[in-house]
VEXDREN-2710 file (C-alpha; in Angstrom, 1 decimal):
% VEXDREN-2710
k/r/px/py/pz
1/UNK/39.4/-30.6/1.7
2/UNK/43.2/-31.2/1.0
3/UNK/45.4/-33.9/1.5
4/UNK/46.9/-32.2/4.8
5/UNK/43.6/-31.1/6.3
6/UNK/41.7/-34.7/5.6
7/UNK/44.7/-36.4/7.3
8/UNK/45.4/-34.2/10.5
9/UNK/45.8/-36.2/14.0
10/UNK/42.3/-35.7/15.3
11/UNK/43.3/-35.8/19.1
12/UNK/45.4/-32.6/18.7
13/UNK/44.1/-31.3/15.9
14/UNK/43.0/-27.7/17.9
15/UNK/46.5/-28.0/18.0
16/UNK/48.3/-28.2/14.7
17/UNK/48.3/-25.4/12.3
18/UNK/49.4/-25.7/8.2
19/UNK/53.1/-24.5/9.1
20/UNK/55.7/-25.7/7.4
21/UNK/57.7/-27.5/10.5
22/UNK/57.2/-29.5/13.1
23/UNK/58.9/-30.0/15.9
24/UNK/60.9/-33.3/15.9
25/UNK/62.6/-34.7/19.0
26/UNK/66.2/-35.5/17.8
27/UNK/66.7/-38.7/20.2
28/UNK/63.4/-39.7/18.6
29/UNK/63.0/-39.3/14.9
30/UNK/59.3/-40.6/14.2
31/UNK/58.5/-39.6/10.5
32/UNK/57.6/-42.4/8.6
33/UNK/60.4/-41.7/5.8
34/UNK/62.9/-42.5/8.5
35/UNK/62.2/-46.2/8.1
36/UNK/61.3/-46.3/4.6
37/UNK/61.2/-48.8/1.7
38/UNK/61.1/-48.7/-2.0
39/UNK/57.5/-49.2/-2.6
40/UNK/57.1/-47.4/0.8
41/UNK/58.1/-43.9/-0.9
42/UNK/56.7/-44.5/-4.3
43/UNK/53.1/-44.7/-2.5
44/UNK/54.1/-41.5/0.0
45/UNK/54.2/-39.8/-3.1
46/UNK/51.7/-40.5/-5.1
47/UNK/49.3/-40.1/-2.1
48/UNK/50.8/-36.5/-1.3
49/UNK/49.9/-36.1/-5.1
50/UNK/45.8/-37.0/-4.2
51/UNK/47.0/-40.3/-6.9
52/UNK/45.0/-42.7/-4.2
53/UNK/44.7/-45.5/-7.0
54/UNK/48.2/-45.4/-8.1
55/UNK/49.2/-45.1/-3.9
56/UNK/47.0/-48.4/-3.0
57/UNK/48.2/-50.4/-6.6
58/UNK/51.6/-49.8/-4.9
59/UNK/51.1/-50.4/-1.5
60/UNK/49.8/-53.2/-2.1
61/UNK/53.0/-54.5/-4.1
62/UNK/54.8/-53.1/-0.8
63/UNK/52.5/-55.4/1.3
64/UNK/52.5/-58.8/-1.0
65/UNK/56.9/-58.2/-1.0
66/UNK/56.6/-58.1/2.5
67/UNK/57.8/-54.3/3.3
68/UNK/56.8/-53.8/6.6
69/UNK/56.3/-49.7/5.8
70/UNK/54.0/-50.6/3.3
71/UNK/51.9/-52.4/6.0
72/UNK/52.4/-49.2/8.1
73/UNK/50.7/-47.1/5.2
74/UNK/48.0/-49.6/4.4
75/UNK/47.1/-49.1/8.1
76/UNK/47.0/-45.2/8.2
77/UNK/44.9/-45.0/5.1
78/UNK/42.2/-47.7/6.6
79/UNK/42.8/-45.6/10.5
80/UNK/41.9/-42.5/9.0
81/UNK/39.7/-43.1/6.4
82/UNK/41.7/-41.4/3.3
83/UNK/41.9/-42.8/-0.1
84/UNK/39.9/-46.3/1.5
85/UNK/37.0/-46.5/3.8
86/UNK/37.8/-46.3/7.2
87/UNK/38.0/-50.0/8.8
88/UNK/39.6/-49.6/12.3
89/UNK/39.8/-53.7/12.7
90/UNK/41.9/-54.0/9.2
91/UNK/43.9/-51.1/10.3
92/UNK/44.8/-52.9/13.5
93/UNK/45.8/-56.3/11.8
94/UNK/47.8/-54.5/9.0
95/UNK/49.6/-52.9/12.2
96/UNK/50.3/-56.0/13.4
97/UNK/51.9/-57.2/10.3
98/UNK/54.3/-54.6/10.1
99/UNK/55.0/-54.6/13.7
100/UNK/55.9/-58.3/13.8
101/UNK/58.1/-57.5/9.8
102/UNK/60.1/-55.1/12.4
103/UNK/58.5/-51.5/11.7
104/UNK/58.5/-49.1/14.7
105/UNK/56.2/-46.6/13.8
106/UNK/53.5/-50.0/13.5
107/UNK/54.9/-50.9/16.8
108/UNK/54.5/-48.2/18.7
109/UNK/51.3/-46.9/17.0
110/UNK/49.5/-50.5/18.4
111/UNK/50.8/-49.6/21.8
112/UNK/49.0/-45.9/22.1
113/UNK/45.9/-47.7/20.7
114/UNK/46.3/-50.3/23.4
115/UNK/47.3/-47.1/25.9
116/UNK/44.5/-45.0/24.9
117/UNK/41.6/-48.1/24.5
118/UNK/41.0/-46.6/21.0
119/UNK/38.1/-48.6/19.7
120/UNK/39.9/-51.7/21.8
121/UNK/39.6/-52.5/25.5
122/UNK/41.9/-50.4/27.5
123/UNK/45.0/-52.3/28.7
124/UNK/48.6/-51.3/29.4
125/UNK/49.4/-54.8/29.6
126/UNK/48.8/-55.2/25.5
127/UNK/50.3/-51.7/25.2
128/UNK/53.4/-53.0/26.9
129/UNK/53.6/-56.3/24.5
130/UNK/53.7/-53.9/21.7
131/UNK/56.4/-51.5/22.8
132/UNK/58.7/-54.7/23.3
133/UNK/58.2/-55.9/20.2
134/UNK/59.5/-52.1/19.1
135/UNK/62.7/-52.7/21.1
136/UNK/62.9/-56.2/20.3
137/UNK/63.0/-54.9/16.4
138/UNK/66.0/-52.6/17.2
139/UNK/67.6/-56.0/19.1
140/UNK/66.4/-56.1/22.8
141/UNK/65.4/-59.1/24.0
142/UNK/61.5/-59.6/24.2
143/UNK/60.2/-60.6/28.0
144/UNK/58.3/-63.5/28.7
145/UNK/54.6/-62.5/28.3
146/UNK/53.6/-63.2/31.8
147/UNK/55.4/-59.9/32.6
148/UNK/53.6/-57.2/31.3
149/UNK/50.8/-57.9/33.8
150/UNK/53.5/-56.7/36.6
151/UNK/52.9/-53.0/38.2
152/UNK/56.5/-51.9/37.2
153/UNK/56.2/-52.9/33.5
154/UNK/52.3/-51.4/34.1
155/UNK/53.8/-47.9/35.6
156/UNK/56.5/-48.0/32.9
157/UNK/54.5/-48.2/30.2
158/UNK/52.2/-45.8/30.9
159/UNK/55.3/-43.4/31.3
160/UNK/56.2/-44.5/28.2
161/UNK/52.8/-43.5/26.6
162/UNK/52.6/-40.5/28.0
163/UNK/56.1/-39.2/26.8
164/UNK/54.7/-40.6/23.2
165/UNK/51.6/-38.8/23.2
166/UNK/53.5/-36.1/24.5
167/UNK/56.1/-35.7/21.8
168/UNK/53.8/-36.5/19.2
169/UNK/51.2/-33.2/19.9
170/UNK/54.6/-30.9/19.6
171/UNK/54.7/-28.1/17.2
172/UNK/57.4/-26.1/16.7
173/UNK/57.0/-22.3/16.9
174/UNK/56.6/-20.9/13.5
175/UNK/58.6/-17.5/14.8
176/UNK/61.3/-19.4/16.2
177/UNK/61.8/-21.6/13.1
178/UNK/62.0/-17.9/10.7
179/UNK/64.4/-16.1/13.4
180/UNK/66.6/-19.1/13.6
181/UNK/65.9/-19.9/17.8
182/UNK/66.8/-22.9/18.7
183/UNK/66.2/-25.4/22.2
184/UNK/66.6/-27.6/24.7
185/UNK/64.3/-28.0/27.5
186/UNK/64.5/-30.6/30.6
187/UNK/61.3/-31.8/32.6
188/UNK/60.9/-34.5/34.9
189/UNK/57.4/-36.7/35.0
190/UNK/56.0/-37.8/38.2
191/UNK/53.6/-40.4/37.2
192/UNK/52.7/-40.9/41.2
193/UNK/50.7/-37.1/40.8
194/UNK/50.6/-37.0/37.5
195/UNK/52.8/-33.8/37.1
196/UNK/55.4/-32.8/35.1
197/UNK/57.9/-29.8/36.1
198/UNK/60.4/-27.5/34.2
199/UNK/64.3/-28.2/35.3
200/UNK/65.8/-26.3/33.3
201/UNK/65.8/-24.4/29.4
202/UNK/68.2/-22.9/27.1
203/UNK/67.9/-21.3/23.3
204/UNK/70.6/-20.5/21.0
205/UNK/70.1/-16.3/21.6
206/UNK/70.5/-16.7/25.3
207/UNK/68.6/-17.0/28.6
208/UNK/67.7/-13.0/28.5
209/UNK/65.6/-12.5/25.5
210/UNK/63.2/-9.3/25.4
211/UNK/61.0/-10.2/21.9
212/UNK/59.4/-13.4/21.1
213/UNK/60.4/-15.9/20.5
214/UNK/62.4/-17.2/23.2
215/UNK/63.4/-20.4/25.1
216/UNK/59.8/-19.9/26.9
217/UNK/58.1/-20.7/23.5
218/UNK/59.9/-24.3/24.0
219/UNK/58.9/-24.3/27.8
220/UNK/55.1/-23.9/27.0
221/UNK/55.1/-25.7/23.8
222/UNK/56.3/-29.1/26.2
223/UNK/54.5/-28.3/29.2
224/UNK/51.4/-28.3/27.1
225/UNK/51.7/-31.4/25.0
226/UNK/52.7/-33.8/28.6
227/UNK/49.4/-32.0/30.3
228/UNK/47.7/-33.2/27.3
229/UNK/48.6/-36.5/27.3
230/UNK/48.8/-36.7/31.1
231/UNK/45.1/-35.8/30.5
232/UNK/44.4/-38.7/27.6
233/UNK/45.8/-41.6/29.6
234/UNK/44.3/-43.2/32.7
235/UNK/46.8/-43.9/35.1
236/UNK/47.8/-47.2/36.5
237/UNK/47.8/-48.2/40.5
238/UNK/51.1/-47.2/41.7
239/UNK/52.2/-46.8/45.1
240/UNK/53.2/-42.8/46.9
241/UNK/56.2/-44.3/48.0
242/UNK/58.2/-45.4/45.0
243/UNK/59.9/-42.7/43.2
244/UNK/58.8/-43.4/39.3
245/UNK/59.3/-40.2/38.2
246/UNK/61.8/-39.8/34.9
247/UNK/63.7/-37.0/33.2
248/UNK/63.4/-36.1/29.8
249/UNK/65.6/-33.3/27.4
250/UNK/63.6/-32.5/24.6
251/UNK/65.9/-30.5/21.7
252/UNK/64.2/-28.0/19.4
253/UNK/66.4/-27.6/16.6
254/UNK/65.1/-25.6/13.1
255/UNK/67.8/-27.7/11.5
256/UNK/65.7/-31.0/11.6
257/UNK/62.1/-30.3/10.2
258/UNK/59.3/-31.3/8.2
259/UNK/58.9/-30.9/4.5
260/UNK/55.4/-28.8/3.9
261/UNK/54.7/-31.8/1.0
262/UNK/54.6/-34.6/3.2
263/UNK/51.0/-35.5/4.4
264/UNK/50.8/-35.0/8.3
265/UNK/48.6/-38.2/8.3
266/UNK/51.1/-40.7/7.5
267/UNK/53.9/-39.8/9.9
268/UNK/51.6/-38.5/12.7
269/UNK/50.5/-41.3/15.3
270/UNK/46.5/-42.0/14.3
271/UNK/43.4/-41.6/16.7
END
């Protein structure tokens, strides 16, 4: 089994084919070579090169100078089982070292395994802690802890799962990306039914295209990765009369993609 098969996300994985880009959301950049380090991108290497001694020797250097993407890694390798056994607990407290060192991806990956209750108890309210340690690594001010027991911060952060989970599943159509189509598509989330809607989509050959692909490709490629995640997630007590529902644009553009040599695994969320 390759590299790339032996790491693929396991919740979508009916869902990603061996193409050679994905679709990236350009307000939301989440490959791990966005925040990496040094040792961080010596190990990406050598593990996209099956070199899983040389990857841990260096990870581990990553980990004892304190590189929080090396922590990141560590924790992928130990989630999915590749190049070291599989140990979910150790995967989880390498997380949390590289959360609290300030990585995002660490962050926010503890937060959809609190969202999820991926071999933890459910619970947005740990889910929420996590995601404001993310924005508190990018300078927000971290709340008080007795707040993420509160409905709002409870709704909001299962909105904010969702539109992970979401995001995450998205694969950009392989036709699209060789005839040059690019997109924008705008849906709002009604976390009250758990529904989301089209508003509106656009693609760089126009709204009247005869031949695939066209801006629908972008319409059903979204659609489908929210119903997925709307399906994933439980949903939080919330009442029918306050009006959570939020607006997303989501931009498919060719121009920002994903190398074919770098292993799905370590920038896709885990299980």
């Amino acid at each position: 089994m390759s590299l790339k098969d032996a790491m693929k996300w396991a919740r979508f994985e009916h869902r990603w084919q061996r193409v050679l880009v994905a679709a990236l959301v350009v307000m939301v950049p989440w490959s791990i070579h966005a925040q990496s380090s040094s040792k961080a991108d010596a190990a990406l290497k050598q593990i996209d090169d099956n070199q899983c001694e040389p990857a841990i020797d260096t990870i581990n250097q990553g980990m004892r100078e304190q590189e929080p993407k090396a922590f990141y890694i560590a924790g992928q390798l130990f989630q999915n089982g590749f190049c070291l056994q599989q140990n979910v607990p150790r995967a989880l407290r390498l997380y949390e070292r590289g959360a609290l060192l300030g990585d995002r991806e660490s962050a926010r990956t503890l937060a959809l395994i609190h969202a999820r209750g991926d071999g933890v108890l459910q619970s947005y309210r740990e889910a929420g802690r996590w995601y404001a340690v993310m924005r508190h690594s990018s300078g927000e001010p971290e709340p008080a802890p007795e707040s993420f027991s509160s409905p709002d911060v409870l709704i909001t952060t299962y909105i904010e799962a969702v539109k992970d989970l979401a995001f995450m599943s998205i694969v950009y159509p392989k036709d699209a990306v060789e005839k040059g189509v690019t997109g924008t598509v705008k849906v709002r989330f009604d976390p009250r039914v758990a529904r989301v809607t089209l508003l509106s989509s656009t693609d760089s050959l126009g709204t009247n295209v005869a031949a695939e692909p066209n801006r629908h490709d972008f319409e059903r490629t979204l659609l489908t990765a929210y119903g997925d995640a709307i399906r994933i997630l439980a949903r939080p007590s919330m009442s029918p009369n306050v009006d959570n529902s939020v607006e997303q644009t989501v931009i498919f553009n060719r121009k920002v993609v994903v190398a074919a040599n770098q292993p799905i695994g370590l920038w896709a969320l885990p299980r």
